[in-house]
DOFI-375080 format. One line per 10 residues: number of its first residue (from 1); for each residue x, y, z of C-alpha. Coordinates in nm, 3 decimals. Example, Ala and Ser with C-alpha at 12.3 -4.5 7.8 and 13.67 -1.06 7.14 Angstrom:
2
1) 1.230,-0.450,0.780; 1.367,-0.106,0.714
END
This chain:
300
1) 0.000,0.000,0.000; 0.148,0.344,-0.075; 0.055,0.639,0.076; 0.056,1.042,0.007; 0.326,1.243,0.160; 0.203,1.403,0.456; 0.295,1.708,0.639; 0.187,1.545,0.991; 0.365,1.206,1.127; 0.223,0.888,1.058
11) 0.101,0.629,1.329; -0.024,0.284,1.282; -0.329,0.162,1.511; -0.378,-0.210,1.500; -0.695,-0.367,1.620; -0.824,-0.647,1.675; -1.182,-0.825,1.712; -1.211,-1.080,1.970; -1.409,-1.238,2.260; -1.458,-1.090,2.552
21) -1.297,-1.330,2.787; -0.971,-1.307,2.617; -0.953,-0.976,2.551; -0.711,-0.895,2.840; -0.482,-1.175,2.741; -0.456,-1.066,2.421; -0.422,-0.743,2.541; -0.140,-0.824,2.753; 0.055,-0.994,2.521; 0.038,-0.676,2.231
31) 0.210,-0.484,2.526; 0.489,-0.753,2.477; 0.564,-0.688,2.108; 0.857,-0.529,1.939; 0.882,-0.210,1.867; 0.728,-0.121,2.187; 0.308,-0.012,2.144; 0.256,0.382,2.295; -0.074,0.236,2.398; -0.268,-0.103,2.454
41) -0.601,-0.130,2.589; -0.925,-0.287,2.511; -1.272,-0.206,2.536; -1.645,-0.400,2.537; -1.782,-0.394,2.209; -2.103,-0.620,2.306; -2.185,-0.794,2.636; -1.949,-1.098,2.466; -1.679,-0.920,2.229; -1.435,-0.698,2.244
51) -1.217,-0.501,2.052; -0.831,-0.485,2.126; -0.645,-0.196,2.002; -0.253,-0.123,1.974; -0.074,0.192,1.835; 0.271,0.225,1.710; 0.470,0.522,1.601; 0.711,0.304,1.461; 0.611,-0.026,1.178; 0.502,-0.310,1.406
61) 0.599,-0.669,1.334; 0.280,-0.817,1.252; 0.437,-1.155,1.223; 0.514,-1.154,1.581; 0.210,-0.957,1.686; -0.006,-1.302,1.471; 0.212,-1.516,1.657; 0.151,-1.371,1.986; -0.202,-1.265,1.970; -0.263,-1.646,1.854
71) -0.052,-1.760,2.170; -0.302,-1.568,2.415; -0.596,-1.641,2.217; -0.610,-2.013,2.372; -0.815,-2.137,2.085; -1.068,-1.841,2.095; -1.215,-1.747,1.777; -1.045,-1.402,1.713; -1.139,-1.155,1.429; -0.890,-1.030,1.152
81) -0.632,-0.813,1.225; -0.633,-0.492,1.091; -0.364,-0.216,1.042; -0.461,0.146,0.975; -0.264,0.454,0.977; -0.308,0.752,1.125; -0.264,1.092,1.058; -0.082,1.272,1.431; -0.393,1.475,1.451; -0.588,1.198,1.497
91) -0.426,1.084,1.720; -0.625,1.167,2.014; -0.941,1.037,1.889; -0.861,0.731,1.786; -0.738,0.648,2.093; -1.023,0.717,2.248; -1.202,0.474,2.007; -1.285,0.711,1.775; -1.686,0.717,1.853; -1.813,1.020,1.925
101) -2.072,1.134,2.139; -2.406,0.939,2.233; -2.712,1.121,2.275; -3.007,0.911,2.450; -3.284,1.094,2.575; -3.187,1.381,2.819; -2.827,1.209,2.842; -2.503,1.261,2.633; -2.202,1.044,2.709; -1.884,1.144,2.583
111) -1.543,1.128,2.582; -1.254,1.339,2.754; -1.141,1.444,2.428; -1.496,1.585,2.307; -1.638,1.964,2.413; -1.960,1.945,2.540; -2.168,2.220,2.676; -2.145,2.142,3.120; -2.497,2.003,3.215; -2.684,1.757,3.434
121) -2.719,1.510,3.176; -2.345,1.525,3.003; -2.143,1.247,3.130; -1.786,1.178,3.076; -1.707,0.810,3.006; -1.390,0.739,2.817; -1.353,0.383,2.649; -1.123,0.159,2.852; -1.105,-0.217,3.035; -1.479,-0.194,3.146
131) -1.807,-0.203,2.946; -2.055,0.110,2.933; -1.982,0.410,2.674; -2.324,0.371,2.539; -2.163,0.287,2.215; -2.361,-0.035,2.196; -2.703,-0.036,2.198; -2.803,-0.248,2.551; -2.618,0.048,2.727; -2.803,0.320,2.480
141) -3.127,0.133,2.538; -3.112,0.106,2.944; -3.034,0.509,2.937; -3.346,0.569,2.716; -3.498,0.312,2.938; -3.443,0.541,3.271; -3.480,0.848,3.104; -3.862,0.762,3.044; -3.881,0.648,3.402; -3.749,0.940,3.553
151) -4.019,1.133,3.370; -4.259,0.947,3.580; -4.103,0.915,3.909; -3.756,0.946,4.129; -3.670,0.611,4.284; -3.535,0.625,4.610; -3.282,0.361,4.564; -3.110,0.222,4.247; -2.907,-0.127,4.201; -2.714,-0.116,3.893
161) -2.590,-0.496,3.853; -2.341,-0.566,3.625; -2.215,-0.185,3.602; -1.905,-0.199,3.405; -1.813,0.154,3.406; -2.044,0.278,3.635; -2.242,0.450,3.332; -2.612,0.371,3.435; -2.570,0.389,3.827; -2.384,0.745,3.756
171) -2.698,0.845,3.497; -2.944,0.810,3.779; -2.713,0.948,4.074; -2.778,1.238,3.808; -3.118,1.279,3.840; -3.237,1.126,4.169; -3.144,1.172,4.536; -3.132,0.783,4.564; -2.922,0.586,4.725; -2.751,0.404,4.441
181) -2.585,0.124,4.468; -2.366,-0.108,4.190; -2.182,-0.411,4.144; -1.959,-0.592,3.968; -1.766,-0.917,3.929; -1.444,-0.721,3.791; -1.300,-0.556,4.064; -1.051,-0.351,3.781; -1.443,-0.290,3.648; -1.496,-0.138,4.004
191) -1.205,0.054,3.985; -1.284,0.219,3.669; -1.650,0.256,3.788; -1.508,0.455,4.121; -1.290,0.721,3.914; -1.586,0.772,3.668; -1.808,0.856,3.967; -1.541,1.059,4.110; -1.526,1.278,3.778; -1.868,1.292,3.692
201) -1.977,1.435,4.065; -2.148,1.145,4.208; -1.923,1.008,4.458; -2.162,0.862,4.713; -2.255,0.584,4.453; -2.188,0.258,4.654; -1.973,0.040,4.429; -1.903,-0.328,4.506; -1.701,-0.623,4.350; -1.901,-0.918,4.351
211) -2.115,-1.185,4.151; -2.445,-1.022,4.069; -2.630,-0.961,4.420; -2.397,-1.162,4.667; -2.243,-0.848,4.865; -2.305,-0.820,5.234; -2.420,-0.468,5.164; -2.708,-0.601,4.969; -2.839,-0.841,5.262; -3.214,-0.768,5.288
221) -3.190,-0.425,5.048; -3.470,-0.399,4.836; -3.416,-0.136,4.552; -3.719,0.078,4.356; -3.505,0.041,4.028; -3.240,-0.240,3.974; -3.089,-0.301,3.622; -2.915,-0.513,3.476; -2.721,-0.488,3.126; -2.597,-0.888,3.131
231) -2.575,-1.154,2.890; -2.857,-1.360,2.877; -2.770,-1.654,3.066; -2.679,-1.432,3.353; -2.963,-1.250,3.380; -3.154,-1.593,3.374; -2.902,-1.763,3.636; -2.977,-1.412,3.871; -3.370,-1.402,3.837; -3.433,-1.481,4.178
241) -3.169,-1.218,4.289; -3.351,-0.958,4.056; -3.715,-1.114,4.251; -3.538,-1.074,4.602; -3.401,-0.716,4.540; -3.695,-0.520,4.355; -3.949,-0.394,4.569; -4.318,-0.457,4.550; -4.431,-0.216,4.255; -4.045,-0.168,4.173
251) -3.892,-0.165,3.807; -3.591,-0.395,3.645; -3.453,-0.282,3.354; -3.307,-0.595,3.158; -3.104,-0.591,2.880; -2.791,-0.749,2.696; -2.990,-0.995,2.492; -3.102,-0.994,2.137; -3.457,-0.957,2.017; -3.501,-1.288,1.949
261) -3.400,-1.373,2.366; -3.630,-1.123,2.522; -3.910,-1.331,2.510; -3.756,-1.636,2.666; -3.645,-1.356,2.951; -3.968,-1.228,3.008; -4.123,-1.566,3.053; -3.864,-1.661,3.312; -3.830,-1.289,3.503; -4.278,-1.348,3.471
271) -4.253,-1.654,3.678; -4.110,-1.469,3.920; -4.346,-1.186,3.965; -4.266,-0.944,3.693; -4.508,-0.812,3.458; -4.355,-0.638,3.138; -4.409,-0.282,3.128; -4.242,-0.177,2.838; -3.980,-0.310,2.565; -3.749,-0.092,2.398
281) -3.584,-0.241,1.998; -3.248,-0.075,1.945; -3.023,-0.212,1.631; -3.118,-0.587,1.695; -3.118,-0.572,2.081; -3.404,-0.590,2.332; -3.444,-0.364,2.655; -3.696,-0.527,2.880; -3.899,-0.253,3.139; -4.051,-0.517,3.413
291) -4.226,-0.433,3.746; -4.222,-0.688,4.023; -4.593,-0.718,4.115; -4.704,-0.651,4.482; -4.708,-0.905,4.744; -5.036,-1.098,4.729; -5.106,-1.128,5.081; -5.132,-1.530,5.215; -5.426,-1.642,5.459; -5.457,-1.914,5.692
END
């Protein structure tokens, strides 16, 4: 391939498709090759995939980075990898995954390296190790999700299960005096999800490392609107958390599965006292608006 003469430097950003669960090795390894990467990271594409991304100022070996990234795959099914270069004034944005804003409902997420006008509903999420720039559309789709609640009412107390980088617990901190609440079962998730709070001016949010609702902080809590932006199986194998932690008359908002699961979803989360309330279609995914029905009191 030849290229133009240029009056700025050229870079080369190489990325690379794969899995979520080996995204960090993968990761890892890039930070191993020769010459040296300025950056590695990765970043949640989907509640499953990732992309990886490295970026040289000098040629990379790609021999060595195939051999490598192969190495650390473990047999996961990784996507091609691509080269591209870049021009030194776009530098910035690319490594910040190149994505620009996200507007859903009263909310606009955006990135360190994009001006936006200071308001209530402008919050700063850079792409990084943990899942939640409302790039995708589950994380869109849960923010237009809350944004129609919050016309409606102000829940005292929010869960956010599952919260990546803190993007949906930090959206209703926003707009609520609740007590909000989140975990995850990354604790470098939790990390991220902390210093996110911390910028966007919501540093009371409660954040724990943990599988779904096993925290001793969430013993006996009962929450007026829990989400949770999983993968399907998870948000099947955590129904009866979701039952145990949304009040009578309380809403879950579901999402992370395709339109074709949200039926099976709603069927299982209905078993369990949930009635569906609304569903929300965004580019091939399903967001699921359930409230757990009231108690039905039991006579002798």
């Amino acid at each position: 391939m030849t290229h133009a003469i240029q009056s700025d430097p050229i870079r080369r950003s190489v990325t690379i498709p794969v899995p979520l669960e080996a995204a960090a090795r993968i990761a890892a390894a890039l930070e191993e090759t020769w010459p040296a990467p300025d950056a590695v990271g990765h970043f949640e594409t989907g509640p499953a995939s990732a992309e990886v991304f490295a970026h040289y100022t000098e040629t990379p070996d790609i021999g060595l980075i195939e051999t490598m990234v192969d190495a650390a795959a473990d047999g996961a099914e990784i996507g091609p990898i691509q080269v591209e270069d870049i021009a030194d004034a776009d530098w910035v944005t690319i490594s910040q995954g190149k994505r620009g804003k996200v507007r859903a409902g009263r909310f606009t997420v955006h990135g360190s390296h994009e001006a936006v006008a200071p308001s209530r509903g402008a919050i700063e999420i850079d792409a990084s190790i943990a899942f939640g720039t409302a790039h995708h559309a589950s994380t869109k789709g849960c923010l237009i999700a809350l944004d129609g609640i919050l016309k409606r009412y102000r829940p005292k107390r929010v869960l956010d299960i599952g919260t990546g980088s803190g993007l949906l617990a930090i959206a209703a901190a926003r707009f609520s005096q609740s007590q909000v609440i989140a975990t995850d079962n990354d604790a470098a998730a939790v990390g991220v999800a902390e210093e996110n709070a911390l910028l966007n001016g919501t540093p009371h949010i409660g954040f724990y490392a943990c599988h779904g609702f096993e925290h001793p902080a969430l013993v006996g809590l009962r929450a007026d609107l829990v989400f949770g932006n999983l993968l399907k199986s998870i948000l099947l194998d955590l129904v009866e958390g979701f039952a145990k932690h949304t009040a009578p008359g309380g809403l879950a908002v579901l999402s992370g599965i395709t339109e074709d699961q949200a039926a099976s979803v709603e069927a299982c989360y209905r078993n369990f006292g949930f009635v569906l309330k609304k569903r929300i279609l965004l580019d091939g995914w399903a967001i699921l608006v359930l409230q757990r029905r009231p108690a039905i009191p039991v006579f002798d």
